[in-house]
C-alpha positions as CSV (number, residue, x, y, z in Angstrom):
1,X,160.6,88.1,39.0
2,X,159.1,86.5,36.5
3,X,156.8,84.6,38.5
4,X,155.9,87.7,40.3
5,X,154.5,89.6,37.5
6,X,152.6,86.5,36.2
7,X,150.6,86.6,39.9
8,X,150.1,90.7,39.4
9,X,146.4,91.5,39.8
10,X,144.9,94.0,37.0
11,X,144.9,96.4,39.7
12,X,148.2,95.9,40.7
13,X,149.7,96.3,37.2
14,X,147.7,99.3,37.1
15,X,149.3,101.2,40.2
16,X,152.4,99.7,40.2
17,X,154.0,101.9,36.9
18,X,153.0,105.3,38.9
19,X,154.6,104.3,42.1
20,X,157.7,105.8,41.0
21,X,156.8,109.3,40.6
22,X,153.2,108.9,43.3
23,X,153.5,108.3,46.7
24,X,150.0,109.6,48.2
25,X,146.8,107.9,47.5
26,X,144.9,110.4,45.7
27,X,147.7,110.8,44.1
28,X,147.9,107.2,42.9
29,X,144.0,107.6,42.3
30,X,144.2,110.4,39.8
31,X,147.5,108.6,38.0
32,X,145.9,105.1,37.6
33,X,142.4,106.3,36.9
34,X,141.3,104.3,39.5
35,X,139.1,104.8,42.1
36,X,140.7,105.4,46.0
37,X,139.3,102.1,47.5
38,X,140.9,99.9,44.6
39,X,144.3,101.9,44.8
40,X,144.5,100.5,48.7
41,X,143.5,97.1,47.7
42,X,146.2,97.3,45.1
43,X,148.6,98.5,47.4
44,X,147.6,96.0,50.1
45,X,148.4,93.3,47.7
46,X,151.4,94.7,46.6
47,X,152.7,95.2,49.8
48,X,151.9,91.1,50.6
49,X,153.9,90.3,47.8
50,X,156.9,92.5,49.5
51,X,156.8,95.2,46.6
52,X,155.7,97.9,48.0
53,X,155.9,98.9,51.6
54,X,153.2,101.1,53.0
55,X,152.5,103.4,55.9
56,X,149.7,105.8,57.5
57,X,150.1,109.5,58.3
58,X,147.3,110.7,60.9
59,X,146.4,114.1,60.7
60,X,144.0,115.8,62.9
61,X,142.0,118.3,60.5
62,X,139.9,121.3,62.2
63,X,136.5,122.1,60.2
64,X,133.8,124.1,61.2
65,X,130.7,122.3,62.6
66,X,127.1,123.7,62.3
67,X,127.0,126.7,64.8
68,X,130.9,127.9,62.9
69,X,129.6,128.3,59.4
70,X,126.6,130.0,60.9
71,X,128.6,132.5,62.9
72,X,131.1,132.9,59.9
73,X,127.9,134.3,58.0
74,X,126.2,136.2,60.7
75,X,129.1,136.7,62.9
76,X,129.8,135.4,66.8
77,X,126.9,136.4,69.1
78,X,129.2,138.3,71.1
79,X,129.9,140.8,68.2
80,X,126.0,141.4,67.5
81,X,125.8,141.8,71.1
82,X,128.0,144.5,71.3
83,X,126.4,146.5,67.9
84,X,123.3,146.0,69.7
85,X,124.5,147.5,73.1
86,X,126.1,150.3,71.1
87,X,122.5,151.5,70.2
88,X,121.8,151.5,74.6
89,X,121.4,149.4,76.9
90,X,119.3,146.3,76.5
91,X,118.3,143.4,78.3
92,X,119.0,139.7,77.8
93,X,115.3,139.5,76.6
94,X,116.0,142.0,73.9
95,X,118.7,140.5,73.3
96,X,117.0,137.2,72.7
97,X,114.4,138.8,70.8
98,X,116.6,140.4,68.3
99,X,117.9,137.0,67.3
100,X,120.4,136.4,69.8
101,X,119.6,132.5,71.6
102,X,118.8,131.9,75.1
103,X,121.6,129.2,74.8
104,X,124.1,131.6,73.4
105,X,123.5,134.4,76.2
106,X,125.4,133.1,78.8
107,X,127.9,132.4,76.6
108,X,127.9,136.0,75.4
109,X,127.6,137.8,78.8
110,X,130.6,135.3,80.1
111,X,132.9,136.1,77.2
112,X,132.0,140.0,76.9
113,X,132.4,140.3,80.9
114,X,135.9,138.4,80.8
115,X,136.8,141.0,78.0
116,X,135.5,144.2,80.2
117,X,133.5,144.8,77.6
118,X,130.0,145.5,79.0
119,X,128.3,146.5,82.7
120,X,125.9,144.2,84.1
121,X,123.1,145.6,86.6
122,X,120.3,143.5,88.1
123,X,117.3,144.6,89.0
124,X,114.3,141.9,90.3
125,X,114.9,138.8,87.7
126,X,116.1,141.5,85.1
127,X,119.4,141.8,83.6
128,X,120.4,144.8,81.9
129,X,123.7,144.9,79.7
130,X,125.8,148.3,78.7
131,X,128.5,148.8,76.7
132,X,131.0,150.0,78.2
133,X,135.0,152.1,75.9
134,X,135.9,148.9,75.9
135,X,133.6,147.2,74.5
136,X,133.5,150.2,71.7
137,X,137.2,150.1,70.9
138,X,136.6,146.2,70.6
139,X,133.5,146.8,68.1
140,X,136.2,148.8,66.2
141,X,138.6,145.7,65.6
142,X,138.5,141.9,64.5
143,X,139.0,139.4,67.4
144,X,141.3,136.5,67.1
145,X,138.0,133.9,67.0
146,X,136.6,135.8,64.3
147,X,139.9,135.9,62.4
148,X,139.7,132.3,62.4
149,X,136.6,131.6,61.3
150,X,137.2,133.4,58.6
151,X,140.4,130.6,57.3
152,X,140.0,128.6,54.8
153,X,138.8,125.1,56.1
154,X,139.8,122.3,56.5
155,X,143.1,123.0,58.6
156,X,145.5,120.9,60.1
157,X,145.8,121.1,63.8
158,X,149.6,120.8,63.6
159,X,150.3,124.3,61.6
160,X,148.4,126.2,63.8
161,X,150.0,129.1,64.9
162,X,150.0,130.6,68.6
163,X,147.2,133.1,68.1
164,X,145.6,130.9,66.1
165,X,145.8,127.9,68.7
166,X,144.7,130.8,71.5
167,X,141.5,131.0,68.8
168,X,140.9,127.7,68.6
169,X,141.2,126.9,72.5
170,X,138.7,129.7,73.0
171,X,136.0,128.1,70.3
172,X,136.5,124.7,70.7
173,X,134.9,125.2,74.2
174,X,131.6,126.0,72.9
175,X,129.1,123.8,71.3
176,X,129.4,122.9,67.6
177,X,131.6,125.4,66.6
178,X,134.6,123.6,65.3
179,X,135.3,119.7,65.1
180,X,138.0,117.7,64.6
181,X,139.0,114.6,63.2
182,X,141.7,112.3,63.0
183,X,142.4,111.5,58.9
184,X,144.8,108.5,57.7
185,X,146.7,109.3,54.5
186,X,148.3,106.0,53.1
187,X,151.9,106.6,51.6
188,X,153.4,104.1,49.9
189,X,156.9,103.5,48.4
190,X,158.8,100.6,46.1
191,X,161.0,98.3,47.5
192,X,163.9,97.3,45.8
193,X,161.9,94.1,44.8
194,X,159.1,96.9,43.3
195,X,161.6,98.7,41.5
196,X,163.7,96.0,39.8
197,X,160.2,94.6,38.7
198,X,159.5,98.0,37.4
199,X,162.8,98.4,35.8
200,X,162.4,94.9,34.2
201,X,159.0,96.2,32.7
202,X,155.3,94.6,33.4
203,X,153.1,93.5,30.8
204,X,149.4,95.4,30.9
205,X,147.8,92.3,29.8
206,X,147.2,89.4,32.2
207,X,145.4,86.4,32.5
208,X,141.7,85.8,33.1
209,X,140.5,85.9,37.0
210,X,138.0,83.2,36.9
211,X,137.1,80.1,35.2
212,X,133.0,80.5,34.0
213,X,130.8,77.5,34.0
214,X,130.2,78.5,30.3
215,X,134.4,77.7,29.4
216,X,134.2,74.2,31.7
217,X,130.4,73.5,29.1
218,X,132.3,74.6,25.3
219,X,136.1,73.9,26.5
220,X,136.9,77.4,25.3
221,X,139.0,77.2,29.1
222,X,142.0,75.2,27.3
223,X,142.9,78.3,24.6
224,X,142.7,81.2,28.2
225,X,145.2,81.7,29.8
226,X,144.2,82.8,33.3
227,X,146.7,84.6,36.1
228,X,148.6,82.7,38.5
229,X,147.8,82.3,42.3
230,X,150.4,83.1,44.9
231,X,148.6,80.6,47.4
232,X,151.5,81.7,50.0
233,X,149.9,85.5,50.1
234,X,148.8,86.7,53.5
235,X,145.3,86.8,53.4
236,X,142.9,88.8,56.0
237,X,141.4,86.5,58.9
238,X,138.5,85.7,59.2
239,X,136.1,85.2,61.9
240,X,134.3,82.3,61.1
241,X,132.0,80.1,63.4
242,X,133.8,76.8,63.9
243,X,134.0,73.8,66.4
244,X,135.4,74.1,69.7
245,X,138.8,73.4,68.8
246,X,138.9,70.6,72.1
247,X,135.9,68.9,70.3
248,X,137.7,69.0,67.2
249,X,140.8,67.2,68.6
250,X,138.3,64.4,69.5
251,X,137.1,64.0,66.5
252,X,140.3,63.9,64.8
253,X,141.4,61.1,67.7
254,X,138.3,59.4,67.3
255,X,139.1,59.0,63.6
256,X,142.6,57.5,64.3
257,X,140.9,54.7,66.4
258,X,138.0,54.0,63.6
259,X,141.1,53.6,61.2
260,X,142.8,51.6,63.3
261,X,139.7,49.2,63.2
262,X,138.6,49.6,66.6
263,X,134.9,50.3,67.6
264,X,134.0,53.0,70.1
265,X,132.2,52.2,73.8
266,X,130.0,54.5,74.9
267,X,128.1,54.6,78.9
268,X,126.5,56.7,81.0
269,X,128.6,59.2,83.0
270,X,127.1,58.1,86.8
271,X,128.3,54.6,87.4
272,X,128.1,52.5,90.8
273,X,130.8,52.0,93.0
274,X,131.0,48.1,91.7
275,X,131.6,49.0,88.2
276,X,133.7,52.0,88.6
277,X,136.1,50.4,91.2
278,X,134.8,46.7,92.4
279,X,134.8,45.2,88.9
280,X,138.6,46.4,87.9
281,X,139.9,45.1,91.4
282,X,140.4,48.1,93.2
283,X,140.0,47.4,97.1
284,X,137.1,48.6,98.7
285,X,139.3,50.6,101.3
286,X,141.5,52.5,98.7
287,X,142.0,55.8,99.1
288,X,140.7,56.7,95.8
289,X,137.4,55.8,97.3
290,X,137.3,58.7,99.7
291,X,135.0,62.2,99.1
292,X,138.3,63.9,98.8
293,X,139.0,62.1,95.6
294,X,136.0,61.0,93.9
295,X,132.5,63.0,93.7
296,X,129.6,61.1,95.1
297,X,125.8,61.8,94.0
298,X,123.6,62.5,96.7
299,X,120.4,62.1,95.2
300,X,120.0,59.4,94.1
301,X,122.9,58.0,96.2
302,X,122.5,54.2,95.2
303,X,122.3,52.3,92.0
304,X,121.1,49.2,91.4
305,X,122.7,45.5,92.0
306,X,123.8,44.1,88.4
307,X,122.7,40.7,86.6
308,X,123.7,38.2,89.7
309,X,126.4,36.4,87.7
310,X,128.4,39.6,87.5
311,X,127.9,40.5,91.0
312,X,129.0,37.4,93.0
313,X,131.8,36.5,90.9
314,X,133.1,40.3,91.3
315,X,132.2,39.6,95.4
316,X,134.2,36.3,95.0
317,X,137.2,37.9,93.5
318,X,137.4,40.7,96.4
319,X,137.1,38.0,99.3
320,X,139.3,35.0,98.2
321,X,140.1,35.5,94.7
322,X,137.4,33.4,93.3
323,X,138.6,30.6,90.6
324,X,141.4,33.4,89.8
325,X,143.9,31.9,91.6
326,X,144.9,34.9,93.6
327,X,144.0,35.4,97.4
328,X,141.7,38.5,97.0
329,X,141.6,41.2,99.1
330,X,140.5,39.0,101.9
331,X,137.8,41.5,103.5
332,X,133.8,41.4,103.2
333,X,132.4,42.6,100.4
334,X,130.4,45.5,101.6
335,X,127.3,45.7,99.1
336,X,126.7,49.7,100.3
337,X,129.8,50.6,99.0
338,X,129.3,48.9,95.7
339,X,125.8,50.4,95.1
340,X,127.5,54.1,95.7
341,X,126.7,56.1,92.7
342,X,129.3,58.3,91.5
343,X,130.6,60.5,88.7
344,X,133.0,58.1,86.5
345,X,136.5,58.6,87.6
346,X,137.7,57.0,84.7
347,X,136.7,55.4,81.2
348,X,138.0,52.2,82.2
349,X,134.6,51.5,83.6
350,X,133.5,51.5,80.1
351,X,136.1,48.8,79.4
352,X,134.9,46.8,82.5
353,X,131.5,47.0,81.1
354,X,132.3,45.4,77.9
355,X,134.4,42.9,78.7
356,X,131.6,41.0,80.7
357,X,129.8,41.5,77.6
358,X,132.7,39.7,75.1
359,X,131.8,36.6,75.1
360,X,127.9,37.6,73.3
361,X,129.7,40.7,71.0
362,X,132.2,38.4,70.3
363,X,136.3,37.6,70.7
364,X,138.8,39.2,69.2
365,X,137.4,42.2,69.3
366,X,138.9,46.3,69.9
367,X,137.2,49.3,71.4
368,X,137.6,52.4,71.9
369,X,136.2,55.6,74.2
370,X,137.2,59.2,74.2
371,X,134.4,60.9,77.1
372,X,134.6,63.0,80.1
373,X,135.6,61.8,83.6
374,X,135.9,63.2,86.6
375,X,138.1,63.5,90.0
376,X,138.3,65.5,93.2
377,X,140.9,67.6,92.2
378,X,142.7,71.0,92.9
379,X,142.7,73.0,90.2
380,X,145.9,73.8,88.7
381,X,147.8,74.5,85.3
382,X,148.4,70.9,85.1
383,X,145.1,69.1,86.6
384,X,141.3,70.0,85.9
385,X,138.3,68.0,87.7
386,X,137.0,67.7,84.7
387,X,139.2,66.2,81.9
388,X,138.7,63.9,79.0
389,X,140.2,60.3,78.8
390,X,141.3,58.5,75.3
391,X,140.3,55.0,76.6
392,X,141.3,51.8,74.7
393,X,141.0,48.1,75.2
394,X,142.1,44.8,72.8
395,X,140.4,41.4,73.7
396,X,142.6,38.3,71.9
397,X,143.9,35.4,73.0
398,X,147.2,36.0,71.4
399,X,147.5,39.8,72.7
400,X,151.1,40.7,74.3
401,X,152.9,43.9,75.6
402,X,154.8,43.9,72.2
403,X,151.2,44.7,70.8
404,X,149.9,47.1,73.5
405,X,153.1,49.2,72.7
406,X,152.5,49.2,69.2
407,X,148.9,50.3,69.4
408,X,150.3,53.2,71.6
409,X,152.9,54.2,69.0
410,X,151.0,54.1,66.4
411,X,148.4,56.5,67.8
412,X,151.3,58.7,69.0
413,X,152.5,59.3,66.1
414,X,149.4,60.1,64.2
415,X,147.9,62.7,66.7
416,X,151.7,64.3,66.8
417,X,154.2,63.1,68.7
418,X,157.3,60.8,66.5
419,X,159.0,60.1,69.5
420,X,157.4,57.4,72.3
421,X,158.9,55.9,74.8
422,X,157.4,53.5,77.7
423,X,158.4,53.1,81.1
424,X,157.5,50.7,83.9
425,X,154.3,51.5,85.9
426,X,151.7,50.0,88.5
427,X,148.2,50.2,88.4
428,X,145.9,48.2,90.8
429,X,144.1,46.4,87.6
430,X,147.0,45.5,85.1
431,X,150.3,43.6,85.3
432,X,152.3,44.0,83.6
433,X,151.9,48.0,83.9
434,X,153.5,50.9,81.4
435,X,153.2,54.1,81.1
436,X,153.2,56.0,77.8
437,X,155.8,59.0,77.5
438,X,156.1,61.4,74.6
439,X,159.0,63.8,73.8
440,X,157.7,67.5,74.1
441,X,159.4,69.4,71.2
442,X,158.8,72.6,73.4
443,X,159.5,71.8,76.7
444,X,162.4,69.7,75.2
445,X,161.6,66.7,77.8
446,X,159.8,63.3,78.0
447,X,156.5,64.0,79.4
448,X,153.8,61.3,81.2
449,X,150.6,60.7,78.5
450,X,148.9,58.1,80.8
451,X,148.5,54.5,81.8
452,X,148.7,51.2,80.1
453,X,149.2,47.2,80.5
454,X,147.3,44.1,80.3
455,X,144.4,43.6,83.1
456,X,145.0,40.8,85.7
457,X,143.3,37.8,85.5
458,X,141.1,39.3,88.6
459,X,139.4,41.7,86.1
460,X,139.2,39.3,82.7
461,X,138.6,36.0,84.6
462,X,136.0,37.3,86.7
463,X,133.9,39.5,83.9
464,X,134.6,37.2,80.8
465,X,134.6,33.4,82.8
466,X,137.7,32.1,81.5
467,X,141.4,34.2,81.5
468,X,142.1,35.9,78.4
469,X,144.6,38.6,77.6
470,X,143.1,41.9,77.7
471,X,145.1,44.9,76.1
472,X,144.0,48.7,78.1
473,X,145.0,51.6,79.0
474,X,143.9,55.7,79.8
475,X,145.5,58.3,78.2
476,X,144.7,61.9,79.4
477,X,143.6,64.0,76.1
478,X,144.2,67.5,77.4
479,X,147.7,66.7,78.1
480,X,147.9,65.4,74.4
481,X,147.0,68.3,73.1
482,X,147.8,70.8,74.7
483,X,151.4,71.2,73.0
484,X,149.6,71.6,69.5
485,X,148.0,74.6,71.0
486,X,150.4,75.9,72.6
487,X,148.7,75.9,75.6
488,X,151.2,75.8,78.8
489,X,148.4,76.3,81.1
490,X,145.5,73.2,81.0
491,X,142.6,75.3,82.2
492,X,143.2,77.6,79.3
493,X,141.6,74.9,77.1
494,X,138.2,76.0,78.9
495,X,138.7,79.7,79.0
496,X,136.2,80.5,76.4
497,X,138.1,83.5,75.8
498,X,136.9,84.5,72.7
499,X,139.6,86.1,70.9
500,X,141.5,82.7,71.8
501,X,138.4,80.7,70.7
502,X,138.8,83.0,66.8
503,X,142.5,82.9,66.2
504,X,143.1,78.5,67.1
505,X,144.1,76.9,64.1
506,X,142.4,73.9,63.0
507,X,143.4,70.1,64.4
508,X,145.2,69.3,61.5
509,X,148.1,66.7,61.8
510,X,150.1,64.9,58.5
């Protein structure tokens, strides 16, 4: 308790005493001297700190609009038609003339007729009105829409009795008579937390708010004493402009990788055929070749033939394995399919593309690549045709699996995920092959991340010129973070729904 009242506003420890005998805000208002708007900031806080618990009472409230104060005054048209019509009969341009509205005669013909109050006769494109006993005996007595013009306004619509609710059916009908609105009173009561610290007894006097640049400049700060944050208190939210929250999970990734020491490839997203495919050892008759898996540009549809070392090694390798020692794929190289330009189906090109570069950037060395690739795909909660890749690769003569699972970990378990796991995979470019899984907290279940292993002397042989071990793999992001989200549904992460977009917490892992 003590705590409590050391974090009490000055407006709180203002309202607070007269909650015991005040419930309504004006109430509260008039107690506290304060005005209505700082009671209900008060109260708000209060109700945070679980003091006080409020609630709203709506009311609808019935006031008279322009043309009802006017016909309280002068009385309703149909009433000075009627003294009128007493005198003879008149017709509606009289009427109008003697200060009776053209909008306001139908209303008063429909109304007097409905009450068999007056004759009509036409004659040409004149109307002539008479009164008729009826409409005497009703000149003689107040009607039910005049008695309630007459009430004191505002009223609530609730207490309305059934003549009165008759009345007000009738007037509410016609223009700007009557209006209604829909008022909030705030009640508020203690909780048994409010009224112990009440019983217990607040101090008026608090601590300072704020901490002037003047106090930090004489060191008159160290005699205050200033009031004491509840940094735990709900807070309103709001609606800032931020960073996609995808983007911000890459940066955040990125920044694992930096730490890590690595240094981040970057490409193009077209590639040929040969470095997409040709230069990791993928067979020129896979079927992740085909339209129905890969997208192919069709303008322009080629690239252009690499520096010559590059491509006839790569040509070796498919044919007979080069100096590799393996057989190769023991077809023709077919040069149209390796000058296909595509959309990168993976990062790993990236990889490709700097490992025939290692020997001039220099060995050991680590990279890293987090961009967009792209497949074929059905789209489905699980797979988009457009998705980012977390691409990784570790040049060193003494590199083993024992490494390559310990990069994995250790990024794991930064971005999130304490428990990894890695399970026995194939890939056409690396052997051995692994691939990553993580234990999904929700889902309560190991769940696929991606793929991983060392390449195969066909890929480093071939692009570097001697074998060297070569540490890779492709994990998919989305599917990373998805769970921090809380995002069952992949495509969601592109939605742009913007309530979603507004209320996604920051990237923030510890």
């Amino acid at each position: 308790m003590e705590n409590t009242a050391a974090n009490l506003h000055t407006l709180e420890r203002k309202v607070l005493p007269h909650l015991d005998k005040h419930q309504e805000l004006t109430a509260l208002a008039t107690a506290s001297k304060l005005q209505e708007i700082e009671v209900m900031r008060a109260l708000q806080w209060l109700s945070n700190k679980g003091l006080v618990e409020t609630e709203q009472e709506k009311t609808d409230m019935i006031s008279l609009d322009a043309n009802g104060l006017r016909y309280r005054e002068e009385g309703l048209p149909e009433r000075r038609a009627l003294k009128l019509l007493e005198k003879g009969s008149q017709s509606t341009q009289e009427l109008t003339r003697h200060g009776i509205g053209l909008q306001e005669i139908n209303i008063v013909i429909g109304a007097l007729k409905k009450k068999a109050a007056i004759n009509i006769k036409k004659k040409d494109k004149h109307v002539t009105l008479t009164i008729t006993e009826q409409g005497r005996r009703l000149l003689k007595k107040e009607s039910l829409e005049e008695s309630f013009l007459k009430k004191r306004f505002p009223i609530p619509a609730a207490s309305l009795k059934p003549e009165e609710r008759f009345a007000y059916n009738n007037l509410k009908k016609r223009k700007d008579i009557l209006k209604t609105e829909t008022r909030k009173a705030v009640k508020a009561t203690l909780t048994k937390a409010g009224a112990a610290l009440l019983k217990e007894g607040i101090s008026q006097a608090t601590g300072l708010d704020r901490l002037t640049p003047s106090m930090l400049k004489d060191g008159t700060w160290k005699k205050k004493r200033f009031r004491a944050y509840d940094v735990s208190t709900n807070v309103p939210r709001i609606n800032r402009g931020k960073q996609h929250f995808v983007n911000e999970a890459i940066e955040y990734a990125k920044s694992i990788w930096l730490e890590m020491g690595f240094k981040e490839m970057t490409g193009t997203q077209v590639q040929t055929a040969f470095w997409d495919l040709d230069s990791l050892f993928v067979p020129q008759d896979h079927p992740a070749r085909e339209m129905q898996d890969t997208y192919y540009l069709k303008q322009p549809a080629n690239g252009r033939v690499p520096d010559k070392q590059a491509w006839e090694r790569v040509k070796a390798v498919h044919e007979d394995g080069g100096d590799t020692g393996s057989k190769g794929w023991r077809t023709p190289f077919d040069k149209g399919l390796a000058l296909k330009n595509l959309l990168r189906t993976h990062t790993t090109v990236l990889s490709a593309q700097t490992i025939a570069k290692a020997k001039q950037t220099g060995i050991p060395a680590k990279f890293f690549a987090i961009s967009k690739v792209y497949r074929n795909e059905a789209l489905d909660w699980k797979h988009l045709f457009e998705f980012h890749q977390v691409e990784g690769i570790v040049i060193d003569p003494n590199a083993n699996l024992r490494h390559l699972k310990g990069y994995l970990e250790e990024f794991y378990k930064k971005i999130g995920f304490p428990k990894v796991r890695m399970r026995p995979g194939h890939f056409p470019y690396t052997e051995p092959s692994i691939e990553p899984e993580v234990w999904h907290p929700i889902k309560e279940q190991w769940v696929e991340m991606g793929g991983a292993g060392i390449f195969r002397p066909e890929v480093t042989k071939t692009l570097i010129g001697e074998e060297i071990p070569v540490l890779a793999w492709g994990l998919g992001l989305e599917r990373i973070i998805s769970p921090y989200y809380d995002i069952h549904d992949i495509r969601e992460l592109y939605d742009n729904d913007l309530k979603q977009l507004q209320r996604m917490k920051n990237f923030i892992k510890t």
